[in-house]
C-alpha positions in Angstrom: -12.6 15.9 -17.5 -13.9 19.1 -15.8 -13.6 22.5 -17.2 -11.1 23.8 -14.8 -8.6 21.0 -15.3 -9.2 21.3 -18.9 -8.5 25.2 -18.9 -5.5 24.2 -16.9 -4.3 22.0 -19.9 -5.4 24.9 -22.6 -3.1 27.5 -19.9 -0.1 25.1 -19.9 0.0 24.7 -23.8 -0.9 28.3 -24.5 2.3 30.9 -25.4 -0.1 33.9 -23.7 -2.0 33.7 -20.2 -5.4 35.4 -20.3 -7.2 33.9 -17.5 -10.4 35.8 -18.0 -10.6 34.3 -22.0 -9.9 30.9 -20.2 -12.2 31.0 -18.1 -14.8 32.2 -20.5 -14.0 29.8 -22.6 -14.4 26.9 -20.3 -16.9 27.9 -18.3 -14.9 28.2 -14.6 -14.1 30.6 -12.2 -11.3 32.9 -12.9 -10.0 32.8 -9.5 -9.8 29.7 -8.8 -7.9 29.1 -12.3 -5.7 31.7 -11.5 -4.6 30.3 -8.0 -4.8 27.1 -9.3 -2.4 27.8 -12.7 -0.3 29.5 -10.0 -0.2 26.8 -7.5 -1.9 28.8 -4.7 -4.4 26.7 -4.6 -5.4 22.2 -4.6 -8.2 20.4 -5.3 -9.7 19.8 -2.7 -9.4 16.4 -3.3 -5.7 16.5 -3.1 -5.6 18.5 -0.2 -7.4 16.2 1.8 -5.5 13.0 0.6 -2.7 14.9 1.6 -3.9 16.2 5.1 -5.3 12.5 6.2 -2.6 10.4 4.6 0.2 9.6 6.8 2.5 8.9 3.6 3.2 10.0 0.4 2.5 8.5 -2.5 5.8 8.1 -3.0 6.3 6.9 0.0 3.1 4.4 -0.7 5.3 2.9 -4.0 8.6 2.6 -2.0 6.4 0.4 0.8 4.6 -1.4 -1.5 7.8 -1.8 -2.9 9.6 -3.4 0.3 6.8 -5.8 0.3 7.2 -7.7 -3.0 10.8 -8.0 -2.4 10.0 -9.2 1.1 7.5 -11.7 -0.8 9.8 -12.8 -3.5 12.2 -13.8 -1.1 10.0 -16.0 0.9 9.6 -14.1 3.8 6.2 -12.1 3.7 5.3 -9.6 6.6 2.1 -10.0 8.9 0.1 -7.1 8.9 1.6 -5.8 12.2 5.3 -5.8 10.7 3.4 -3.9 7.4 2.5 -1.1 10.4 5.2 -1.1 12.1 7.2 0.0 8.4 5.1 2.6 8.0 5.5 4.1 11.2 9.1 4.0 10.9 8.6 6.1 7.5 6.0 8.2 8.6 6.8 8.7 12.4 3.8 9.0 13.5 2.1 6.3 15.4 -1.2 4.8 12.9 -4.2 3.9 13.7 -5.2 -0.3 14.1 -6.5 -0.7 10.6 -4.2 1.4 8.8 -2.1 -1.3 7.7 -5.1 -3.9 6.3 -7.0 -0.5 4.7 -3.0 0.1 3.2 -3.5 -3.4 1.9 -6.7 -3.5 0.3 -5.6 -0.3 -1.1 -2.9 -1.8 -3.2 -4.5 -5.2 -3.3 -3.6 -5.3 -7.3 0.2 -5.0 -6.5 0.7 -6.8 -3.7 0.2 -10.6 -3.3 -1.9 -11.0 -0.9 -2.4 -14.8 -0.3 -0.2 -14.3 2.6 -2.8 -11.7 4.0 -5.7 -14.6 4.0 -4.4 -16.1 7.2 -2.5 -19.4 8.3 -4.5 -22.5 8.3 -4.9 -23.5 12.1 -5.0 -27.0 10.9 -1.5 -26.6 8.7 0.1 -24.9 12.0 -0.9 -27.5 14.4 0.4 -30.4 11.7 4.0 -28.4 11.7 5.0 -29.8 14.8 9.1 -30.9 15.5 8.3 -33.3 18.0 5.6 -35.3 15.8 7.9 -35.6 13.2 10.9 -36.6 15.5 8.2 -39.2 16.8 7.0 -40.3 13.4 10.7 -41.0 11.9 11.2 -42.6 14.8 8.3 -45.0 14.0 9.3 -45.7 10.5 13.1 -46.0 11.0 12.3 -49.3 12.6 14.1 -51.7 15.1 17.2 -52.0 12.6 18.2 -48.5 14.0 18.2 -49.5 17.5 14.9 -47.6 18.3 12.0 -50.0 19.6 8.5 -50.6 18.3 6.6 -48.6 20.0 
């Protein structure tokens, strides 16, 4: 942990604020522990997560979320239905890849064996009329359908 987080912890235990000893003690800037204890002032870490997300954390969770019950029930979304969720929390309109970077982002929540793609050969194979024909075939002459 760095020493202005852990002067932070030392501040939010301690009965008396003395932001000089603090920062003494642990080696930081007093400024930037004062604005900081006083919530003037982020991380700039947080900041920019905050300035280049398009949701919230929170946000993130509820999505995430919306998903696994979507999964569970059978029915999971494509990446362009993932975007077009988002944008309807966010309103905004996101970028291309937002919704496949939002994925690999929570790749340890979500299950994403839907996000591998559709075998082309299992789509072709799922065809009405083929297995219409192919009943057809096996029902026999007893049913009144000819061999074809």
């Amino acid at each position: 942990m760095d020493p202005l987080n852990e002067a932070l912890l030392y501040l939010a235990s301690a009965g008396v604020v003395n932001y000089a000893a603090a920062a003494r003690q642990f080696g930081c800037n007093e400024t930037t522990l004062r604005r900081r204890h006083q919530g003037k002032q982020r991380a700039r870490r947080d900041a920019d997560y905050d300035y280049k997300t398009a949701l919230t954390q929170q946000q993130e969770r509820d999505l995430v979320t919306y998903i696994q019950n979507l999964t569970n029930r059978g029915i999971p979304p494509t990446l362009p239905m993932v975007r077009n969720f988002a944008q309807d929390i966010a309103k905004v309109e996101l970028g291309s890849t937002w919704s496949y970077n939002f994925v690999n982002r929570h790749r340890d929540e979500l299950d994403c064996s839907w996000f591998d793609g559709f075998d082309i050969a299992r789509k072709k194979a799922d065809n009405s009329a083929r297995y219409r024909r192919y009943f057809e075939l096996v029902s026999g002459p007893e049913k009144g359908v000819g061999v074809y």
